[in-house]
Structures are given as C-alpha cells and as structure tokens.
C-alpha positions as CSV (number, residue, x, y, z in Angstrom):
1,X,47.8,-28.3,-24.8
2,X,47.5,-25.5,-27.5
3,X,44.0,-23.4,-27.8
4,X,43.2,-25.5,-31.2
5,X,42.8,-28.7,-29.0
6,X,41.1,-27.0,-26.4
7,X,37.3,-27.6,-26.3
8,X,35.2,-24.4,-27.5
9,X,33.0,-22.4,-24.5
10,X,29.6,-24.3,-23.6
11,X,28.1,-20.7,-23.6
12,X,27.7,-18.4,-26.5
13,X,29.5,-14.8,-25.6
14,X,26.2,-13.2,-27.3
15,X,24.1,-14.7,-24.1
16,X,23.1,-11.7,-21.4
17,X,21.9,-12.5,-17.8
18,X,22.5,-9.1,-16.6
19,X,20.1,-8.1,-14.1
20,X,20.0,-11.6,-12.9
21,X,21.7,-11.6,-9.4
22,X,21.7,-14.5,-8.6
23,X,21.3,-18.5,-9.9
24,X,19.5,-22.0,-8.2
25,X,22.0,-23.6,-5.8
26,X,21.6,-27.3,-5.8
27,X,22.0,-28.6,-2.7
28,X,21.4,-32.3,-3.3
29,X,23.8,-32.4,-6.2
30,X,26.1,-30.2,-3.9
31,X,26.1,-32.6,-1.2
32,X,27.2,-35.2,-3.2
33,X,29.9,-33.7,-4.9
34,X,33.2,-34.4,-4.2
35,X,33.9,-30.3,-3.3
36,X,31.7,-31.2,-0.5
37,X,33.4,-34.3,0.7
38,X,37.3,-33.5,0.3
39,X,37.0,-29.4,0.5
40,X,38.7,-27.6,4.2
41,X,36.4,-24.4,5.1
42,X,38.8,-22.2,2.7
43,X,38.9,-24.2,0.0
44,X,35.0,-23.8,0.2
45,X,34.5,-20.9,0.6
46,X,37.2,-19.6,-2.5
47,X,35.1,-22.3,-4.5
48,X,31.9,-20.5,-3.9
49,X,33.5,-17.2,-4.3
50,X,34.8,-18.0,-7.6
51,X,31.3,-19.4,-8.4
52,X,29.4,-16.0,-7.9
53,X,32.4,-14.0,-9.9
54,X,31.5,-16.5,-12.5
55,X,27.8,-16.0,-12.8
56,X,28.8,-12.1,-13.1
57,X,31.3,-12.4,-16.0
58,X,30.8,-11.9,-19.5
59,X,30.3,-14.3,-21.0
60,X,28.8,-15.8,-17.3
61,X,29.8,-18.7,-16.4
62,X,33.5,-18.0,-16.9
63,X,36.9,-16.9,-15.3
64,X,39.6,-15.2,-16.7
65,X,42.9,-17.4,-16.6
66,X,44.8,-15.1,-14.4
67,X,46.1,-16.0,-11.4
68,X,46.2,-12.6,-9.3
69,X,42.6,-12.2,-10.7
70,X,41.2,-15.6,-9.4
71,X,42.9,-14.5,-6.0
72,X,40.8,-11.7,-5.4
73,X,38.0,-13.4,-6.7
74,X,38.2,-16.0,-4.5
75,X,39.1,-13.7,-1.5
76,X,41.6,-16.2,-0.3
77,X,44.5,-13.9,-1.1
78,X,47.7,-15.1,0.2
79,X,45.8,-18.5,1.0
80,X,45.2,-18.8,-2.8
81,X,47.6,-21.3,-3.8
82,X,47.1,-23.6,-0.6
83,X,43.2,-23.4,-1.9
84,X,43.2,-23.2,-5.3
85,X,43.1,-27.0,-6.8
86,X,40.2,-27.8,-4.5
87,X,38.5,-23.9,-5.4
88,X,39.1,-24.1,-9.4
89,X,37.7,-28.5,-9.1
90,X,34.8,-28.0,-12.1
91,X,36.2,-24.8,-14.2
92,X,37.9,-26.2,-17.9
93,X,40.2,-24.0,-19.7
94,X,38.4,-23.8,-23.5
95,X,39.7,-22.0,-26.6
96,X,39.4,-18.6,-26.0
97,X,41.5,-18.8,-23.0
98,X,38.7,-18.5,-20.4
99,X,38.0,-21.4,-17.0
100,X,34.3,-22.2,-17.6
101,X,32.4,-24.5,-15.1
102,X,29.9,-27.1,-16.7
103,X,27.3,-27.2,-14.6
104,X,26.8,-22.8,-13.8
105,X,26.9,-23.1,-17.5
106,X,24.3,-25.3,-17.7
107,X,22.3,-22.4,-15.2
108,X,23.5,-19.6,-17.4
109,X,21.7,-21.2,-20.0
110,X,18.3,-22.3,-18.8
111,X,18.5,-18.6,-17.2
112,X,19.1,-17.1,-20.9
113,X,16.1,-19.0,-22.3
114,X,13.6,-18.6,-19.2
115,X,14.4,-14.6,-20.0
116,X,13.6,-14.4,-23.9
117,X,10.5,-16.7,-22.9
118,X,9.2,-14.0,-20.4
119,X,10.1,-11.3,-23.0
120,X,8.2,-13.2,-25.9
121,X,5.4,-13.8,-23.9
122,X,5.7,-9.9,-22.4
123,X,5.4,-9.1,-26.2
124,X,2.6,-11.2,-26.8
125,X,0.6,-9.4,-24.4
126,X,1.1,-6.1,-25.2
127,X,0.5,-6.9,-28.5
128,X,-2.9,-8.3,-27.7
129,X,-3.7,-5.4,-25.4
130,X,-2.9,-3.1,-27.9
131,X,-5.1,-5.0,-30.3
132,X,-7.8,-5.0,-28.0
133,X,-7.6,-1.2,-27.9
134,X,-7.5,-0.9,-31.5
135,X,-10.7,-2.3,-32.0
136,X,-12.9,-0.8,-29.2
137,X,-12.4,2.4,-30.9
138,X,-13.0,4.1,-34.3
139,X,-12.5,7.4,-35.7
140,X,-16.0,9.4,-37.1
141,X,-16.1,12.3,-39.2
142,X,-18.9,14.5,-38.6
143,X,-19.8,17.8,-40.7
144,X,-22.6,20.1,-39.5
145,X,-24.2,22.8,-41.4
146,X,-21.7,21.7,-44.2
147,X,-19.4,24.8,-42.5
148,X,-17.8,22.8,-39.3
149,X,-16.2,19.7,-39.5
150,X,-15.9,17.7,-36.8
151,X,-14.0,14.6,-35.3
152,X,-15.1,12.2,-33.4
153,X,-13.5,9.6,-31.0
154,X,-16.0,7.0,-29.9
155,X,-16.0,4.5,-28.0
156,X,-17.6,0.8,-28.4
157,X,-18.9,-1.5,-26.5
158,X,-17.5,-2.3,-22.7
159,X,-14.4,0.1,-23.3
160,X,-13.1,2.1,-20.9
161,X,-13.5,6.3,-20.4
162,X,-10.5,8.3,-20.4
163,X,-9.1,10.4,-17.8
164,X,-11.0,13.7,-18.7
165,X,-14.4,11.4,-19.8
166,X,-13.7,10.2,-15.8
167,X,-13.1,13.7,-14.7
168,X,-16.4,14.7,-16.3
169,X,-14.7,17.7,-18.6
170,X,-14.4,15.4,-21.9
171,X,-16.0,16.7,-25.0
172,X,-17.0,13.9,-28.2
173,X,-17.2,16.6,-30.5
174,X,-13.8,18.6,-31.4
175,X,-13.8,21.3,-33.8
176,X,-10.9,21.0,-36.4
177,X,-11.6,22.9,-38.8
178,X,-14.8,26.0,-39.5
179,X,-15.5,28.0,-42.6
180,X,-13.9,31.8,-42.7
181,X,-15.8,34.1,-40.9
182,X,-18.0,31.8,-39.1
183,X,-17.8,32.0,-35.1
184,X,-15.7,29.3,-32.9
185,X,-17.8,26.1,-32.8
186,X,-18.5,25.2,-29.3
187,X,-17.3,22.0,-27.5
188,X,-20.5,20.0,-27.6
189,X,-20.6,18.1,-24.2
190,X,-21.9,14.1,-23.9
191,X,-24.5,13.9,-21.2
192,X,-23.7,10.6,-21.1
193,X,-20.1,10.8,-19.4
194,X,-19.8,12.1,-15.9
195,X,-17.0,12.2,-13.3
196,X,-16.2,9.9,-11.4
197,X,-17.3,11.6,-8.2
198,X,-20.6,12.0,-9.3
199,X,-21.1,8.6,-10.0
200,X,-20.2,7.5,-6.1
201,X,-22.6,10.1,-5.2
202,X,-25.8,8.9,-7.1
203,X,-24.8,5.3,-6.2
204,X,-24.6,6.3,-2.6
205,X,-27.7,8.7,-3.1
206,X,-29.6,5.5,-3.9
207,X,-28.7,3.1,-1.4
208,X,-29.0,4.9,1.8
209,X,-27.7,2.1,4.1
210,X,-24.8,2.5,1.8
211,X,-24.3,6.3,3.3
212,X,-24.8,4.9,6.6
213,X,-22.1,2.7,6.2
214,X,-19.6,4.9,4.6
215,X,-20.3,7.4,7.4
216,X,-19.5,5.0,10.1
217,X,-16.2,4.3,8.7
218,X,-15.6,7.9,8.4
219,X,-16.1,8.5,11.9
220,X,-13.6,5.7,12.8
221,X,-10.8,7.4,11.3
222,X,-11.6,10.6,12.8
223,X,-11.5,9.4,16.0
224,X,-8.3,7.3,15.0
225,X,-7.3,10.8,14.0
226,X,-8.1,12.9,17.0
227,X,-7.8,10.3,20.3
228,X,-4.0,9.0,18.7
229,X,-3.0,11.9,16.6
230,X,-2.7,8.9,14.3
231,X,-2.4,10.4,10.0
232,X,-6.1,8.8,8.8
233,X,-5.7,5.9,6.6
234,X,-5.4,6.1,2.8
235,X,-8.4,4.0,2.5
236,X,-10.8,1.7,4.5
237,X,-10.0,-2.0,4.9
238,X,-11.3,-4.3,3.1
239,X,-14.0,-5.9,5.8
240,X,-14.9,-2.1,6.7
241,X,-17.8,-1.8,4.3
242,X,-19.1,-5.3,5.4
243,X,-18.7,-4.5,9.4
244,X,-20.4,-1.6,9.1
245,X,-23.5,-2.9,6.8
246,X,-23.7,-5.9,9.8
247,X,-24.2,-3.3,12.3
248,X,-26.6,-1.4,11.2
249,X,-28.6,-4.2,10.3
250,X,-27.9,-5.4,13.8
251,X,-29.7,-2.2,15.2
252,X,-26.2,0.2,15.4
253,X,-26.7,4.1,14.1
254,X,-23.6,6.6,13.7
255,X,-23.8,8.3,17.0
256,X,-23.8,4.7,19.0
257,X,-20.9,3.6,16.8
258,X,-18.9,7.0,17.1
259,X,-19.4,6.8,21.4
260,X,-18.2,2.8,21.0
261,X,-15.1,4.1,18.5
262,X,-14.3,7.0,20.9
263,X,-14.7,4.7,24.8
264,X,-12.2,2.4,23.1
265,X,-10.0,4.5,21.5
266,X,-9.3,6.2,25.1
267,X,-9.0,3.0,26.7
268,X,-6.6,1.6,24.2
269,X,-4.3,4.9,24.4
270,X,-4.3,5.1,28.2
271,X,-2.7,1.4,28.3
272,X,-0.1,2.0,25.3
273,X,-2.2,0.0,22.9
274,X,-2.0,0.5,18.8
275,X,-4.4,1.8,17.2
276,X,-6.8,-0.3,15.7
277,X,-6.9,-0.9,11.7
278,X,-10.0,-2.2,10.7
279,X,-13.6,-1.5,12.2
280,X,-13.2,-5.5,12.7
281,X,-11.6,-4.7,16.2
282,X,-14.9,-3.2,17.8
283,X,-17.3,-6.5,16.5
284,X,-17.9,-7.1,20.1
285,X,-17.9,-3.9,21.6
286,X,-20.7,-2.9,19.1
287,X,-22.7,-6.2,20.0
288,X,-22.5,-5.2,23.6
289,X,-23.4,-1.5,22.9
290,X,-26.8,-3.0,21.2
291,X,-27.6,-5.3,24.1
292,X,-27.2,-2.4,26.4
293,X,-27.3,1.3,25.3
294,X,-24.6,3.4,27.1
295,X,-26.1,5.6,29.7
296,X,-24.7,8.6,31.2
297,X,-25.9,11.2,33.0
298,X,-25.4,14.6,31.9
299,X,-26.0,18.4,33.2
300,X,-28.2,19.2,30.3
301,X,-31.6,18.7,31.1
302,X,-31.7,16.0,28.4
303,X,-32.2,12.2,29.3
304,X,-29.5,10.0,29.9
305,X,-30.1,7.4,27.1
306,X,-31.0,10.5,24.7
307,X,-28.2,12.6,25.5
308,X,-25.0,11.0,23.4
309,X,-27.1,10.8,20.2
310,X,-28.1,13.7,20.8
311,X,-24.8,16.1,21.1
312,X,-21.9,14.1,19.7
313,X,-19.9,17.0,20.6
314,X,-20.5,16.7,24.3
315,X,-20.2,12.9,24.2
316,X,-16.7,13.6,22.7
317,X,-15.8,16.2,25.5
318,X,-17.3,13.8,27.8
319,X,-14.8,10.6,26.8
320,X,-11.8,12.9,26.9
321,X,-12.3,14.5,30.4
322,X,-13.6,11.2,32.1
323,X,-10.0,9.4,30.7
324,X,-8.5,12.4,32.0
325,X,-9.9,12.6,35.3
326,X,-9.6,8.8,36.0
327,X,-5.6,8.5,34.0
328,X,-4.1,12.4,33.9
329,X,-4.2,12.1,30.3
330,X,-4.5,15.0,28.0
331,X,-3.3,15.4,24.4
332,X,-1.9,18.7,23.5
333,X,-4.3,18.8,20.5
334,X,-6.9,19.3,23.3
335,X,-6.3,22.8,23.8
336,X,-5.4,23.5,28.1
337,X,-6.3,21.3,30.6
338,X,-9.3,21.4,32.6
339,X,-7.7,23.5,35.6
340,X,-7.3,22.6,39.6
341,X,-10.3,22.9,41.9
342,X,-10.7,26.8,42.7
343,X,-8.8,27.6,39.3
344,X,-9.2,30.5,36.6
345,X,-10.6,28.6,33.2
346,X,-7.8,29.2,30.7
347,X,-9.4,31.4,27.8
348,X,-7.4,28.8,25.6
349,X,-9.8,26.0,26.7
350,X,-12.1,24.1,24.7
351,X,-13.8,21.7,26.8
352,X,-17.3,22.7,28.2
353,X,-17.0,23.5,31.6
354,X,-19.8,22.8,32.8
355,X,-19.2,18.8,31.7
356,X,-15.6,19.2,33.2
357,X,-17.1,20.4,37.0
358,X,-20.1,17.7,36.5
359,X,-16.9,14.8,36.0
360,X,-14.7,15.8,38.2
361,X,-14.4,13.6,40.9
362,X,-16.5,14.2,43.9
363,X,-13.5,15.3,46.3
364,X,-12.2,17.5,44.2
365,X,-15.8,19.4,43.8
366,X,-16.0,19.6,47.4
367,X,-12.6,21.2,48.0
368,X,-13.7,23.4,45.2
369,X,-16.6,24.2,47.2
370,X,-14.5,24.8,50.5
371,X,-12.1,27.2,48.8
372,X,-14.9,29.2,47.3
C-alpha cells in the first residue's frame, strides 16, 4: 500500500503531553480484548512496553516503523520476532510513516484538552486575582507646604498589608521629590499599621486565659525538648490551643501541667516510648492530676502540696533523679551523675544535692552513713 492510501495520523504532531508520565489503563476494556485472551506472558509484556514508548513519542501515541527500534522498545530483543504480531495487535501504519494505536490516541487526546482546560482556567484565575488587586488599591498625590510632593499608596477596604506594613517599618508617605534647598522630608509613619508581633501581643495581653494557654503549650515542648533531646516542634498542633483552654477551665495552672508533662515524659523515655505530639496525649493524666494534686515530700521546709508550684526547678530536678534512681537513667544533657554513696560531688553537677541524698534510696543512704 503506498503513503497516499495510507490513512492520515488520528493525532495532530502540534499536540504536547510532555510532563504527563503516565495515561488511564482500562482494565475492563483490557480484559476483554483479544491481547488479553490470545497474548503468551512475552507477547504481553512487549505489547505494554511498546504502549509506554508510545505515550512518550512525539507525536504520542506513535512508533517509529523500524524494526530494531520496536525491539528495544519492546524489550523482547532476540524474542522480537516470535512476539511481535501479538505486541504491534492495535498500532496502524498512517501517512507519514509512523504505527499509531487508536485507542492511546484517543488518551493522548482527552489528555491534550484536559491540559489547555487547566491552563485556561489557571489564566482565568490569575487574571481575576490580579483584578482584584487592581482595584483594592489606588495611587494619591499629596503636596505639602506646596514645596514636597508626595505619593501615596493606599489601601481600600479589606486588603491586605504588605510585608514591611506587617513588619511594622512601612511608611504611607514617600518623599519623591522636595524644592532646592529645602531639608530631606521625613518618612511620615501610619499609626495605624503595626507588626505583626505586636498584634499577638495585645491580643494575648487581652485575653489572659489566652497567655495561660499559650504558656502551657510552651512548657510541653520544653520538656519534649529537654526529657528526649527531641528538636521542639515548628508549631503547636492543631487541638493544642483547645486542650489547653479545657484544662484550665477544668481547674489546671502551668506548674500542675509542666509536673504532669515532665512525670510522663520520664516514664515514656525509660520504656522506649515516642514522644508525644499533641498536648491530646496527657487528657487523662491532667484529669487525674485535678482529682488528686501530686504530693511529694521535699527537704525544703515547704509543704508537700505547695512545694512543686512553688519551685519548678526543683520539681524538674526531682523527676530526673527519682527516674534515675528507680531506672539508671541519665541523659548526658544532664550534666554528671549524682555520684555513689560516700562519693566526691562532681563540680560539673547540676542537680541539687540536697534533693539527690533526700531520693536516694534508703539503702544506699545508710551505707553512706556507714562509710562516713
């Protein structure tokens, strides 16, 4: 048959689907297909290869008609002519010399128009956003003293700042141009724009539960930080804010939810546990903290139930020596280890010894005492 009487390419060689790696296997029509039905394992598998060179091809959807190329496109290789009736079953020869299969032609060209549909309506958008832009700010000229003119850039209705407006450093008045001899005009500042910084602070500078909250997160990823060496997370989950709000309303402060944080955090790292990732996690342990205040007794003349709120420092110490004295547990971070019964104190040790001789179990204090 000569190239005249050959039918013409069912895809245009102006269509792109670069970038697109892959197309929609049907599996139903697949099934049913002859291919399916008469096809050995290598006959299959050079069909499918032959497939994905096809969808890769310019124009896609197309082989060349070349027998050492379909080959090694196929992968069957010395197998290729054993294979290739059954492999090439659905590819036509048209008139520019090219094998084109009907039906990943038919997938080359939905793809082709699902693409310029997503780039029109990519188009639209910006245009819109651009629009919307466009009118939320004008251009004002401004002349003071008839020697300085100014410009300026405001902004109307719900737009939103800039960076430097958000940073707090933007100026709406710009000097561009001042008569001869006549001093630098000065930026003129808006009290109306203010970083963003500020504004968390006077929101949380007016709801003081708010603080609260925000500070009891805090002091879960410190401990996070110091009991499992852990980086701190780069922000707060989502549930965090609301936990914490539903403990203080539930009768929590800071220092009762840093000594719940803290017990736990030991716990979890003496068994090999993860870290936890949301203040979530502790729901219960906080409930039971409420119901019954933790009591402990320590050798500073203060009262038991007063003493962790009191010196969050020492309630610290007193988490990491009692795991240690109970587990042999001691992070490096923690400076040197509390030292053997009749000992010398390290001058590189942090922990208060008094707290250290007060936990130690009572058999080791005695030997202590026998040595001495």
């Amino acid at each position: 048959m000569s190239d005249s009487a050959l039918p013409d390419p069912p895809v245009s060689p102006d269509i792109d689907i670069t970038g697109l790696d892959g197309f929609m296997l049907n599996v139903q029509r697949l099934f049913a297909s002859e291919l399916w039905a008469l096809s050995t394992g290598d006959e299959f598998k050079a069909a499918l290869g032959l497939w994905g060179r096809a969808w890769q091809q310019s124009p896609a959807g197309s082989l060349p008609d070349d027998e050492r190329v379909l080959s090694a496109f196929s992968g069957a290789g010395s197998k290729w002519k054993k294979v290739r009736d059954v492999a090439l079953r659905g590819f036509v020869k048209c008139s520019d010399g090219r094998l084109y299969h009907a039906v990943l032609c038919e997938d080359v060209r939905n793809a082709a128009k699902k693409r310029e549909a997503f780039k029109e309506r990519t188009k639209a958008a910006t245009e819109a956003r651009k629009s919307r832009v466009a009118q939320r700010g004008d251009d004002v000229t401004l002349t003071i003293d008839d020697d300085v003119t100014l410009n300026v850039t405001s902004v109307q209705g719900q737009g939103q700042l800039s960076k430097k407006e958000e940073q707090g450093k933007a100026l709406a008045l710009v000097p561009v141009a001042a008569s001869a001899g006549s001093p630098p005009a000065q930026p003129m500042p808006r009290p109306d724009i203010v970083s963003m910084a500020d504004r968390g602070a006077a929101i949380v500078a007016a709801d003081p539960e708010l603080a609260a909250a925000k500070a009891i997160i805090a002091a879960f990823d410190e401990v996070q930080e110091e009991v499992f060496a852990e980086r701190r997370r780069p922000y707060p989950a989502s549930s965090d804010l609301t936990a914490a709000r539903l403990w203080l309303e539930a009768g929590a402060d800071l220092e009762l939810c840093r000594w719940v944080f803290s017990a736990q955090a030991q716990k979890m790292l003496s068994a090999g546990k993860e870290p936890p990732k949301s203040l979530n996690f502790h729901n219960e342990d906080i409930r039971n903290a409420i119901a019954s205040p933790p009591k402990r007794d320590f050798p500073t003349g203060i009262s038991p139930a007063e003493q962790p709120r009191t010196d969050p420092v020492r309630e610290k110490w007193f988490g990491r020596l009692e795991n240690y004295f109970k587990t042999g547990l001691w992070l490096p971070s923690w400076g040197e280890k509390p030292c053997a019964p009749g000992g010398i104190r390290s001058e590189r040790a942090e922990y208060p010894e008094d707290l250290a001789n007060e936990l130690r179990p009572t058999s080791s204090r005695d030997d202590k005492t026998e040595a001495a």
